[in-house]
C-alpha positions, -999 to +999 in steps of 0.1 A: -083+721+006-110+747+020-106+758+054-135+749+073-155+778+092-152+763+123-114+742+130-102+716+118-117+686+138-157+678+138-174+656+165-206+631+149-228+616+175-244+592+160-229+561+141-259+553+121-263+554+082-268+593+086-240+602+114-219+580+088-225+596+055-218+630+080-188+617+084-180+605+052-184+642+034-162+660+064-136+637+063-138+644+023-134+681+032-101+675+050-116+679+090-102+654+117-136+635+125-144+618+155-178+594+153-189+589+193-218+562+198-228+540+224-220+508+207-204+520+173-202+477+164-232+474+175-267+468+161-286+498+153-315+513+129-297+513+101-287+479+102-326+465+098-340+487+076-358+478+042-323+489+022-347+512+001-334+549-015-373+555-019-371+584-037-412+595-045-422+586-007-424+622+000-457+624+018-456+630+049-474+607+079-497+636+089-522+634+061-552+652+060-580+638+080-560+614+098-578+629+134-602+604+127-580+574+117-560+576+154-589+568+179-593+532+168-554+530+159-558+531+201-576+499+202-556+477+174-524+471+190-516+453+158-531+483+134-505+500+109-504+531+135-502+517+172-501+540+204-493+527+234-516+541+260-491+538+289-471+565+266-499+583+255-499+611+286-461+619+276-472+616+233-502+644+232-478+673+226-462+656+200-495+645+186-510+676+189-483+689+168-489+661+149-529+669+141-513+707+136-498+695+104-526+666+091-541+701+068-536+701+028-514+732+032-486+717+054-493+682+035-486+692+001-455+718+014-441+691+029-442+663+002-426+694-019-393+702+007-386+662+005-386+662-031-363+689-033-341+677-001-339+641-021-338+655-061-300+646-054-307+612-032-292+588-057-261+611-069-256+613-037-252+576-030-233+571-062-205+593-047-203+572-015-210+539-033-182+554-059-153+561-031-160+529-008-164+503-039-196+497-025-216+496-054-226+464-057-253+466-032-272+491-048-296+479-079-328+496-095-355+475-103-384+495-097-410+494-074-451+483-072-474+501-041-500+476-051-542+481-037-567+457-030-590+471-057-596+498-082-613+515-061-587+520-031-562+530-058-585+556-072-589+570-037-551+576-034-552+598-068-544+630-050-510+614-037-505+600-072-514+635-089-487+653-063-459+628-072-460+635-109-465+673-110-431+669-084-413+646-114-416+616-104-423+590-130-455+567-125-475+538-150-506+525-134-509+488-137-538+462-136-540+429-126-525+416-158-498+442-157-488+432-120-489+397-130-463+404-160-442+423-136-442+401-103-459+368-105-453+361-069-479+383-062-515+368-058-551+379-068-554+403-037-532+426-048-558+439-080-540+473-089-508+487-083-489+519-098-451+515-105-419+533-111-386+531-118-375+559-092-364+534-068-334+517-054-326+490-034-293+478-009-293+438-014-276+438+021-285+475+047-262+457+071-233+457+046-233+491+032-230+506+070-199+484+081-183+487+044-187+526+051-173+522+084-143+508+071-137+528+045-139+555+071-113+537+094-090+536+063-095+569+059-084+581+093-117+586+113-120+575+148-146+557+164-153+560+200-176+543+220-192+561+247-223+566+258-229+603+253-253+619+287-250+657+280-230+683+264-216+718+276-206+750+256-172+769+266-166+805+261-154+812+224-179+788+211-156+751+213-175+726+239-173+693+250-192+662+250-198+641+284-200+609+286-222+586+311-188+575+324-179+616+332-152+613+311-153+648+284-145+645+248-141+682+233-148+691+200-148+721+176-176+716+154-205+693+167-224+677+143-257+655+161-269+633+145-280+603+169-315+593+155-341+592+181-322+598+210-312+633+190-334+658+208-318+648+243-286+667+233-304+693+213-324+702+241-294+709+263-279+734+237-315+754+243-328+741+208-357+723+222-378+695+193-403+676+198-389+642+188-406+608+188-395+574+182-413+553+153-408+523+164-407+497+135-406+460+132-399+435+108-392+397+101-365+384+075-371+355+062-345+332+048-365+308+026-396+327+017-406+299-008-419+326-033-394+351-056-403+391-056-381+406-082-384+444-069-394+460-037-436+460-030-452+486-011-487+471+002-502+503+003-537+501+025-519+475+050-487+500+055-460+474+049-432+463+027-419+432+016-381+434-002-357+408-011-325+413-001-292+385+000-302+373+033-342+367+019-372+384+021-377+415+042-414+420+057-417+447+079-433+486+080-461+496+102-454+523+132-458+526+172-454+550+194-443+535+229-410+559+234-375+547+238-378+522+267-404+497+263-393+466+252-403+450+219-434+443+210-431+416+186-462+402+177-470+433+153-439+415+129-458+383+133-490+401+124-470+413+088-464+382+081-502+376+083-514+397+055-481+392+036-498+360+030-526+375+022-510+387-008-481+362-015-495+326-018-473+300-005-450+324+014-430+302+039-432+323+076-407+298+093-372+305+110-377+346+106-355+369+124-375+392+140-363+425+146-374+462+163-360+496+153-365+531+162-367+553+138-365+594+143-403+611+140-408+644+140-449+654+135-444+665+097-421+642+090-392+665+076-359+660+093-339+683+110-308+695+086-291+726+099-271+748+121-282+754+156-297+793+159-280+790+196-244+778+187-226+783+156-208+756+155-228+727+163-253+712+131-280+689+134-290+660+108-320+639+126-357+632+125-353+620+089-380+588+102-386+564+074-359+585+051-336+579+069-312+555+044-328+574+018-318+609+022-283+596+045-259+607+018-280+641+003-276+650+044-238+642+049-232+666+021-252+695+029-238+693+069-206+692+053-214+720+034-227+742+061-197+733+084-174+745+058-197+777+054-210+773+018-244+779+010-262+749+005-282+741-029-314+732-007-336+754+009-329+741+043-356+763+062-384+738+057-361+715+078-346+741+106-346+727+142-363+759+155-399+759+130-422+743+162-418+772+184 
């Protein structure tokens, strides 16, 4: 067994699918783990997700020219990109940061450090899926991002060109060709482009309490606590403290707590600017129509994938912070134009559902050591990548806790690259 750099015991904050797969790969390299989270059996992002490892989506939000997309995003509460203008005072610097990144430059650098961070993603997953018997979940049937017309298609080429100079494998389809492949799909979606880098979980909710359990076999503890702040001791060990008071000390620190992420971080003086995505969907239980694979409606900004509870509809983002409460009439507006596109789809007895997913404005997650405390490693921000680059993360924390040099370039992704 390898000595880890820094003790033998590691503290995750952060019980979602990325604090988990964290914990998976430092439990692997013989540490004593501790998971903290408010409500470790609780609901949480991971739990709602659209189950995808979505390999090719690689581009970030901030796409050239997208200044002149957000001011009527402010006036369509039920757009694909919502702002709350309550929350918009306390959003500019992040948006402004945000606009900073919407250039070709930053856009095509940083749809190349995700496709190098998730070259690995489903190797990755095969060695959790292998150790916890989970594999079942997991299948690869493709994927369609299907376009109204020809002509919307054609004005996405320079995404389309990026993905296959980066490897990814893509077959352009026409009506006829999405007909062959998903007949539940109507005449409004009239072209579509397909591949086969794509996976899907039947079931997001099972994968995360299977890998909890495996981890309790294993010998990790979960605590529940609601973490409010964190102090450094002299020698470099520190302690966590609780909203209770009560401390839980630790040697190594990993954070990885999803939105709330940059409330710690800030305290250790590694300052992010941090947003919540907040995303919404609708399962359906009897859809009435059968999609064989996972569909991306490309102009509309939403997914629709089946999964062993039914169909999945969700996507879209807002920006309202951490504390509003749900806004669910932008899942009931997905289920609008998802029958636009699926005739005959049944919208009755949905569970609706909000989650809040980690944004940071380029859309590449925080992987990496903090510059102000050696022993404490971040793994946030990862936004609507989160499942899919969950198990690529837990091994490159793992390997930074344990002082190897990881096989990624991690600087694209340092916490410290805003300023």
């Amino acid at each position: 067994m390898v000595e880890a750099r820094h003790g033998r015991s590691a503290v995750v904050v952060g019980a979602g699918i990325v604090g988990l797969c964290c914990a998976f790969h430092l439990n692997r390299a013989g540490l004593r783990v501790t998971v903290v989270d408010r409500d470790p059996d609780g609901d949480r992002t991971s739990f709602g997700n659209a189950g995808a490892i979505a390999q090719p989506e690689i581009m970030p939000l901030a796409e050239p020219g997208i200044i002149w997309k957000v001011p009527r995003h402010l006036f369509d509460p039920l757009g694909p990109l919502s702002i709350r203008l309550g929350y918009l005072p306390r959003l500019v610097p992040y948006m402004l940061r945000f606009l900073g990144a919407a250039n070709e430059r930053r856009f095509a650098a940083g749809a190349e450090a995700m496709a190098r961070l998730l070259a690995t993603a489903f190797d990755d997953h095969a060695t959790v899926l292998q150790a916890t018997g989970l594999g079942h979940l997991l299948s690869r049937d493709g994927h369609l991002w299907v376009y109204r017309s020809e002509a919307a298609l054609a004005a996405a080429a320079g995404e389309w060109a990026l993905r296959e100079r980066l490897g990814f494998r893509c077959e352009k389809l026409d009506r006829g060709g999405i007909e062959a492949c998903e007949p539940g799909l109507g005449p409004a979606a009239r072209a579509a482009m397909r591949t086969e880098d794509w996976g899907v979980y039947a079931d997001p909710k099972a994968l995360v309490l299977g890998l909890m359990a495996h981890l309790r076999e294993r010998g990790v503890e979960f605590r529940k606590a609601a973490v409010g702040g964190v102090s450094m001791a002299d020698g470099g060990a520190g302690s966590l403290v609780a909203e209770d008071g009560a401390r839980i000390d630790f040697e190594t620190l990993v954070i990885a707590a999803g939105a709330w992420s940059h409330r710690l971080s800030g305290q250790l003086g590694d300052r992010f600017p941090l947003e919540t995505e907040r995303g919404y969907n609708t399962t359906l239980p009897d859809p009435g129509v059968r999609l064989k694979s996972m569909v991306t409606f490309a102009e509309d900004h939403f997914v629709a994938t089946p999964m062993a509870m039914g169909l999945r509809i969700g996507g879209a983002v807002e920006f309202a912070g951490l504390d509003a409460p749900p806004n669910h009439a932008r899942a009931r507006a997905l289920l609008k134009l998802a029958s636009q596109y699926l005739p005959g789809l049944c919208t009755d007895g949905g569970a609706e559902w909000m989650g809040h997913r980690p944004s940071t404005p380029d859309s590449l997650p925080v992987i990496g050591r903090s510059p102000a405390h050696a022993n404490v490693f971040y793994a946030f921000g990862h936004g609507h990548l989160g499942l899919t680059g969950s198990a690529t993360t837990g091994r490159l924390i793992a390997a930074l806790v344990r002082g190897e040099d990881p096989d990624v370039d991690l600087a694209p992704f340092r916490i410290g690259r805003f300023g």
